[in-house]
N, C-alpha and C positions, 0 to 999 in steps of 0.2 A: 629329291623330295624328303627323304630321311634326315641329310643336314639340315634342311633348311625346318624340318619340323622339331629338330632337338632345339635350335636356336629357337624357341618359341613362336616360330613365325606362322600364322592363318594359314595352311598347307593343304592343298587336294593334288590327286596326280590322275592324270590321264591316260590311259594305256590299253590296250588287253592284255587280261590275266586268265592265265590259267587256270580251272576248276580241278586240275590235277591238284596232285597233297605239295609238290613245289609253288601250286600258284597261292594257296592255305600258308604254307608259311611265309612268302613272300608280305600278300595280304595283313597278317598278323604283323611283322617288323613294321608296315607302314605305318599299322594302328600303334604298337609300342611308343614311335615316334613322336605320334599324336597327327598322322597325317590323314585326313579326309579320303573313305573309301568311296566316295559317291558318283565319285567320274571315272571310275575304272568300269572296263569292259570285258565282264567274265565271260570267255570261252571254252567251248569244249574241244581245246587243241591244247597241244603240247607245252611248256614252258620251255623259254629259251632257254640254253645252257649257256654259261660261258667259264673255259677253261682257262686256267690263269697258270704261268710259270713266269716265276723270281729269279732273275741273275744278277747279283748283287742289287740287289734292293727295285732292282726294278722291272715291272710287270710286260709278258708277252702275252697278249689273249689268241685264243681260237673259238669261235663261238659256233654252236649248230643252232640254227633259229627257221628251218626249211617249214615252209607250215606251220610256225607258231601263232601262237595265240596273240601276241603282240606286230608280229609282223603281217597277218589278216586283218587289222584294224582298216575299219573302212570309211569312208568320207560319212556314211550313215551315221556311224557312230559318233561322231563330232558333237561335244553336250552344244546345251545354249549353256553362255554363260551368264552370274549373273553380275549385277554393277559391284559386288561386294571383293570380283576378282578384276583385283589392277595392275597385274604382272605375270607373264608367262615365262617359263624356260623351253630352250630347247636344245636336242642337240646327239650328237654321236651315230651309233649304229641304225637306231630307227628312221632316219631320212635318208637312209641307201633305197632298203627294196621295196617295190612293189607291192600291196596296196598302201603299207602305213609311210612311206616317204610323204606320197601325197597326201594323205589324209594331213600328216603332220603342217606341209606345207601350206596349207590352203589354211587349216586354223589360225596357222601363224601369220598371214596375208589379213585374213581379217581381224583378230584379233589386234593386231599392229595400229589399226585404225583410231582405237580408244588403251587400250591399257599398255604398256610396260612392255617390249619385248627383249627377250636378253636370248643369246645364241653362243652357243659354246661347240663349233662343229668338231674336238674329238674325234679326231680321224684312225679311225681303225684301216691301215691299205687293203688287209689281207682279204677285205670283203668286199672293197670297190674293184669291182669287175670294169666299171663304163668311168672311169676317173673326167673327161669330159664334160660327161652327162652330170654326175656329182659337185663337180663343179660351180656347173648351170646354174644347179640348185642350190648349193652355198651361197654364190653370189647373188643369188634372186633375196633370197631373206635376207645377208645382212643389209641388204640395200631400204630393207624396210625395218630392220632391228634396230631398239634404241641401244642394246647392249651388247657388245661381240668380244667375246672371251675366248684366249684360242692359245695354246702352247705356242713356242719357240716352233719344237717337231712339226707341228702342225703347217705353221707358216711356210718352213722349205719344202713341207710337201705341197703345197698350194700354190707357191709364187717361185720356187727355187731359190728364194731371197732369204738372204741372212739379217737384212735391213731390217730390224725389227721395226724401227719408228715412220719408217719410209712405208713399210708396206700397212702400217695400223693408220695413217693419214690416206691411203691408199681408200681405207675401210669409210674412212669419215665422208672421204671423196660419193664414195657410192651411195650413201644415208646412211651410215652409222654416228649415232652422237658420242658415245665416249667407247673406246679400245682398249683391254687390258689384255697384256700378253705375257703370260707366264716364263720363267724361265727356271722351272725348279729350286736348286738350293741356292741359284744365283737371284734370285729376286722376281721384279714383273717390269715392264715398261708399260704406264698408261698416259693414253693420249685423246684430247680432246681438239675441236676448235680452236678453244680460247689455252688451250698449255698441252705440255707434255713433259713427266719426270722419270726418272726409274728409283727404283726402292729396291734396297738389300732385302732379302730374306732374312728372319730369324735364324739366329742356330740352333738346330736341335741334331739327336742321334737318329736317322734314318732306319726302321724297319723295313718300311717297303712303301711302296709310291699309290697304288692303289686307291683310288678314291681323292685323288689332292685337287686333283681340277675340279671337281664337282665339287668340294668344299671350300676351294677358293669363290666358286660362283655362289654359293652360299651365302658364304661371309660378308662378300659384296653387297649381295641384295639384301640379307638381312642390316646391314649396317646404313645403308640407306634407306630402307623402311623406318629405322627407327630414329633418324633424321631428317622423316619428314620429306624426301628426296626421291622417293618411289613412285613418279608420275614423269610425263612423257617434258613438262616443263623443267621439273626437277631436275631430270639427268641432264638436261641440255643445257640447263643453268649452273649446272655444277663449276663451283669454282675449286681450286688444286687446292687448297686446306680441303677441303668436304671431300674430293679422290684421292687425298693423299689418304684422311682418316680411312675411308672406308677401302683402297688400297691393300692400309696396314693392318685392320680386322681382318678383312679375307687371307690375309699369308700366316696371322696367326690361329685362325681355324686350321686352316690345311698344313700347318705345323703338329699341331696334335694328332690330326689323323696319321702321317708318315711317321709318327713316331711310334704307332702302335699296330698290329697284324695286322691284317683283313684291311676290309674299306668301313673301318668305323669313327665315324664324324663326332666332334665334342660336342654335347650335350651345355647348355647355356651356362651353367654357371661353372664349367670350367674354362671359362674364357669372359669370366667375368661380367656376365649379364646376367 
């Protein structure tokens, strides 16, 4: 939500948050961003933690989230939306547990109907207990997502497959209209219906990886927003110039982020918007 509100994009986020001073400053960066506090769900629970170690550039989480505020989200909470919002993300730790998987999933079932869905399932193992059952669930939305964004790592956890393009047509197979599959500083492969290419990565100096998938989805969608291409026709119609373009924006957003600590997303006009 914070990438896509530095890229200037119309931004609200959905969640429970915390009334604790973590869920205050939490709150606070989204507004920095300029992202819409109005669909958050403040609770009087805990903020998830999430711990992060760096081995050579790249990130190991362990997160405590037992009773958080975020993972309490319940199917009640689900706003109405309204016609003004025409694309959803989703994705990672919050479709594991109990109540917010579902809550998340049933949004994105209807929501899917009329606007935009993009899914980026970020697979953390160390917190799928029922792999399965997560699964299940993986597969039930991208089957209704117009957007499935998913690492290399991601994929051999899911399929055992190293195929990248076998298993992204795999994806289209099920209802997904375009597949981009990250491969860090080797590039992405994305694949549609109508094509399928890979694209190098820029080079840059790696600090740490933190944040690059969620600012490749970013970039994505921001770049199709401002294309015109951000509707359920749009992506379907998308022909390889318009995914190559918007491709190559997303790896250069998530180029600036890995080049600098933390998980901090560039801001529009250092990526020239």
């Amino acid at each position: 939500a914070i990438a896509l509100g530095r890229l200037g994009n119309d931004t609200g986020l959905f969640c429970g948050l915390s009334n604790d001073f973590f869920g205050d400053g939490l709150a606070e960066a989204l507004k920095d961003a300029g992202v819409s506090l109005k669909y958050l769900r403040r609770k009087d629970r805990p903020t998830t933690l999430a711990l992060v170690k760096l081995t050579d550039g790249h990130a190991r989480y362990s997160f405590i989230e037992e009773g958080s505020a975020n993972r309490m989200l319940e199917k009640k909470d689900i706003p109405a939306l309204p016609r003004s919002v025409t694309a959803l993300h989703f994705g990672s730790i919050s479709l594991i547990p109990e109540p917010c998987g579902g809550t998340y999933e049933l949004l994105h079932k209807r929501a899917s109907k009329t606007c935009v869905t993009s899914l980026d399932p970020n697979i953390r193992a160390g917190l799928i207990k029922d792999k399965k059952k997560h699964l299940a669930r993986l597969n039930r939305m991208i089957a209704v997502s117009d957007i499935v964004k998913i690492s290399d790592e991601d994929v051999l956890w899911m399929t055992s497959s190293k195929d990248l393009a076998k298993v992204a047509k795999g994806f289209l197979r099920k209802g997904a209209r375009l597949v981009a599959v990250t491969r860090g500083g080797e590039g992405c492969v994305v694949v549609s219906k109508r094509f399928s290419f890979e694209l190098a990565a820029p080079k840059v100096s790696v600090a740490d990886t933190v944040g690059a998938g969620d600012t490749f989805t970013a970039g994505l969608l921001t770049h199709l927003r401002r294309g015109g291409l951000l509707s359920k026709n749009g992506v379907a119609s998308l022909t390889e110039e318009q995914a190559r373009g918007a491709a190559m924006f997303a790896m250069k957003c998530a180029a600036v982020t890995v080049s600098r600590a933390g998980a901090n997303p560039p801001w529009a006009k250092e990526v020239g918007l």
